[in-house]
N, C-alpha and C positions, 0 to 999 in steps of 0.2 A: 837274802843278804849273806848266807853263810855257806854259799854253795859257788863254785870258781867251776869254770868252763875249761878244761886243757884240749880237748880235742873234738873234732866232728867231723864225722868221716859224711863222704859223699862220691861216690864215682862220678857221676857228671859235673861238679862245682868244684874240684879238687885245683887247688892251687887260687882261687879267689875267697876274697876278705870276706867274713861273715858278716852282717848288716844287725844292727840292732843290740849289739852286747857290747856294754861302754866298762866295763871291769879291764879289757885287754886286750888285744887286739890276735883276732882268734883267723886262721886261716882253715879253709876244708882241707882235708889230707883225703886218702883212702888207702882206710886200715884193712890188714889183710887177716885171716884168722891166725895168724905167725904173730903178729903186731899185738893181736888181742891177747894173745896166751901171753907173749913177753909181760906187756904192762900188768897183764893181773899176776903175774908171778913176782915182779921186781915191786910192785907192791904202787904204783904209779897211783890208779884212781881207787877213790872211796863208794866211785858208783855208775851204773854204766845203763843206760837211756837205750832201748831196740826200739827204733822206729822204723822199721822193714815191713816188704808185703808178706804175708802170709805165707808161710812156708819156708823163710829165710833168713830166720836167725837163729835155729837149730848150731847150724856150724862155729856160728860165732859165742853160742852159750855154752858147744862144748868145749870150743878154746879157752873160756874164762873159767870152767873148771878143772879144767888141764893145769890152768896157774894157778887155779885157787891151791890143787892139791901140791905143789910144787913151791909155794909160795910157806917160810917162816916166822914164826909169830904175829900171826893171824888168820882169823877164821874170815878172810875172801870178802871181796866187795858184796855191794846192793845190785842186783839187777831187777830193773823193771820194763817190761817188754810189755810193748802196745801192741801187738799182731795178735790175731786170735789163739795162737800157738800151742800156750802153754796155760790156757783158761781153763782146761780140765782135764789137768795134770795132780794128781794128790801131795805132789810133793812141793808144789806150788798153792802160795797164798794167792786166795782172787781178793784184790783190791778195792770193793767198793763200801768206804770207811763206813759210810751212813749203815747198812745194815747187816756187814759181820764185821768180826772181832777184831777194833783197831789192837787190841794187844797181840794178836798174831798175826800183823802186820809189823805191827815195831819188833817181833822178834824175829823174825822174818827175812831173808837176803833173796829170797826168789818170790818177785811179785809178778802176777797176771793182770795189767790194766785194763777192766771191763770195758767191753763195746758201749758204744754210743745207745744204741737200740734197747739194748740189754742194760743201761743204766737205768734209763730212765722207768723202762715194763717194771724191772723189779722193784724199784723205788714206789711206783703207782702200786703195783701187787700185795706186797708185802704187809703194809697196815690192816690191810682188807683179806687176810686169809681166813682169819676162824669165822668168815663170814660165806665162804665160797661153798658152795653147790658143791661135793665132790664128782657130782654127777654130768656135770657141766662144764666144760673147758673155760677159762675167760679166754677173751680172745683181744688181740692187737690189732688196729689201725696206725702205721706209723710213716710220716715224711720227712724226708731230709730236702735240705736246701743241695742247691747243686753242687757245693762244694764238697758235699761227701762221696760225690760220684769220681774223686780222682781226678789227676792231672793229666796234661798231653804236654810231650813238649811243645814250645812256644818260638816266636822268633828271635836272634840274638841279639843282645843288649850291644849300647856303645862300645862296652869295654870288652866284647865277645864271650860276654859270661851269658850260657845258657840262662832262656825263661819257661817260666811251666802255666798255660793255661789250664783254667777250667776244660774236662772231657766234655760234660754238659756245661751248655749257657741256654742263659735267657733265651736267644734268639732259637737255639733247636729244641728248646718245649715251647715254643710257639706259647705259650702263656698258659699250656696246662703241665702235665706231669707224667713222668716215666715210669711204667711199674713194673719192677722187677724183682726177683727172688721169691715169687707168693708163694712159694714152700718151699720146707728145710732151709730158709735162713740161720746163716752160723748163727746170728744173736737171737734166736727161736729156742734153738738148741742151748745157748748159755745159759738164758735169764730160767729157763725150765730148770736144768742139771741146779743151778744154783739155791734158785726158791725152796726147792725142795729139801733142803738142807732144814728149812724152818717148815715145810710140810708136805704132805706125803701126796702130794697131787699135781702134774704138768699146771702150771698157770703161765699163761703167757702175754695177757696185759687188761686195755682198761676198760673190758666191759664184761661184767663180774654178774654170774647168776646166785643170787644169794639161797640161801635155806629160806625157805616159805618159811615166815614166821621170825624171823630173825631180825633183830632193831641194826637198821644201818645209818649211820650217824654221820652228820656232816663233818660233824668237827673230829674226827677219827683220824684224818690225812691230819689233823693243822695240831692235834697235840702230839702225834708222832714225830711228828720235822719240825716242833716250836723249837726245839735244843739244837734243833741243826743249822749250822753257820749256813752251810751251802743247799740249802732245799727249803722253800719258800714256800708258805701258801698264798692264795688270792682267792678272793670269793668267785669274780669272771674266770673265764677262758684262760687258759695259757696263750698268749700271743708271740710271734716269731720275735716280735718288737720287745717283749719282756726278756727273753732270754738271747737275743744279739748280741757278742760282745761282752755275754756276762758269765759268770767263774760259776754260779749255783745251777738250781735245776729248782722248776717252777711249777707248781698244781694248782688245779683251781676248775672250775662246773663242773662241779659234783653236785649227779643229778638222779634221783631213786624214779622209779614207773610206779604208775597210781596203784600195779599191783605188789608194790613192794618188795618183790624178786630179782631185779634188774637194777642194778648199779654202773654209770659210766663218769666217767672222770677222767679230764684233760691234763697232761704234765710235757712240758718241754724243757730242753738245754742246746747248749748252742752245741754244736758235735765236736768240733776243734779243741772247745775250751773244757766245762764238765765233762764231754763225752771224750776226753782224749785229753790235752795238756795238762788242765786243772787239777784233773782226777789223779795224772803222773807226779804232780809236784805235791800232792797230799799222800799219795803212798811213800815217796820219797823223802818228804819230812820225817813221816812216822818210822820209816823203816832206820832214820840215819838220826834219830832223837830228838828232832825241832819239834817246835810247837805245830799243829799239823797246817796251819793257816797261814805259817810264815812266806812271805816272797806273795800271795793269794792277794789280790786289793779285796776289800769288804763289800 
């Protein structure tokens, strides 16, 4: 509610109406790195959204420092950039409130919005460190729904305004699954660089070789995330149906081996929404002073 839309760049959509924002009636422009430095100099917005592929908002975060530096009486907008970019940057806050420092987040104008993949392994990882094997990798199993494979474009609409399908559908996984990146995944590499920050060992998701001898507790996941708005536990399975459509991120069969060394534990979130929009609009509160859940439904 406390946040106004003025601009949304898009090369392909520029010059048609944007769909879904009832505050004002918002058209696509496309802004150029000239455009960007202007507005952050003249002092225009309080906060500025990179939704680009990888690799291509460099340009555009060096023009908003070009006008930060240029710009009087004031210390520069919020930038929060979704691209993997600038996730393991020092000079850059990574963004995932639930398990670092939402206060250097709110003090913060350069945030990293974590990967989808990388949300979730750390979120599963985390509670369960001073239990981890050092000697043992944990390791990830992780799917996405085909919507995280990216768009093509699509056929054009009545009014000639470009559409963007699905890369993958239904119809070309024939009813199984694509596997792709089975090593050096970017969010391999995050959720590790990140974890480590709370311990000194690569972990990379949810199946955890514990210390022979070590009590691993079910309820260890559900009193860590009882305080958290957006992280849910469940006694069953994480299912695609609990987390569709929904803003949190969800755990749940958590299951030890009769030899007591083997811990696995299921946690999903929808990639669009926690693994990407949701997780924007809670750094973004934090970083511009709102309550962090503001504009979020419960």
């Amino acid at each position: 509610p406390y946040l106004d839309l003025t601009h949304v760049s898009s090369r392909q959509l520029a010059g048609y109406k944007l769909d879904g924002y009832a505050k004002a009636p918002i058209t696509y422009s496309t802004l150029t790195e000239q455009d960007v430095e202007r507005m952050e100099k003249d002092g225009e917005v309080d906060a500025w959204v990179m939704a680009l592929p990888n690799g291509a908002a460099k340009p555009f975060v060096d023009a908003i420092e070009q006008g930060t530096k240029e710009r009087k009486g004031s210390a520069g907008s919020v930038i929060v950039d979704l691209s993997a970019d600038y996730r393991f940057e020092r000079d850059w806050t990574y963004g995932l409130p639930e398990l670092y420092s939402r206060e250097a987040i709110r003090a913060s104008k350069r945030i990293a919005n974590p990967g989808c993949y990388a949300t979730s392994s750390q979120l599963l990882v985390a509670p369960l460190l001073e239990y981890v094997n050092r000697r043992a990798w944990p390791s990830v199993f992780g799917m996405s729904g085909y919507s995280g494979g990216g768009t093509v474009k699509g056929p054009t609409g009545p009014d000639g305004r470009p559409t963007f399908v699905p890369k993958i559908t239904p119809e070309t996984l024939g009813g199984g699954v694509k596997p792709y990146a089975l090593t050096g995944h970017i969010h391999e590499r995050e959720a590790s660089t990140h974890l480590s920050t709370l311990f000194d060992a690569v972990a990379r998701a949810d199946r955890l070789r514990a210390e022979r001898g070590a009590v691993v507790q079910r309820d260890r996941l559900g009193h860590v995330n009882a305080a958290e708005r957006a992280a849910h536990g469940a006694r069953c399975e994480a299912h695609v149906k609990d987390v569709k459509d929904q803003h949190g991120w969800v755990v749940g069969g958590f299951q030890v081996n009769k030899d007591g060394d083997r811990a696995v534990v299921v946690g999903g979130l929808d990639n669009l929404l926690k693994g990407a929009a949701t997780q924007c609009l809670q750094n973004l509160n934090l970083a511009l002073g709102y309550d962090e859940y503001t504009g979020i439904p419960n």
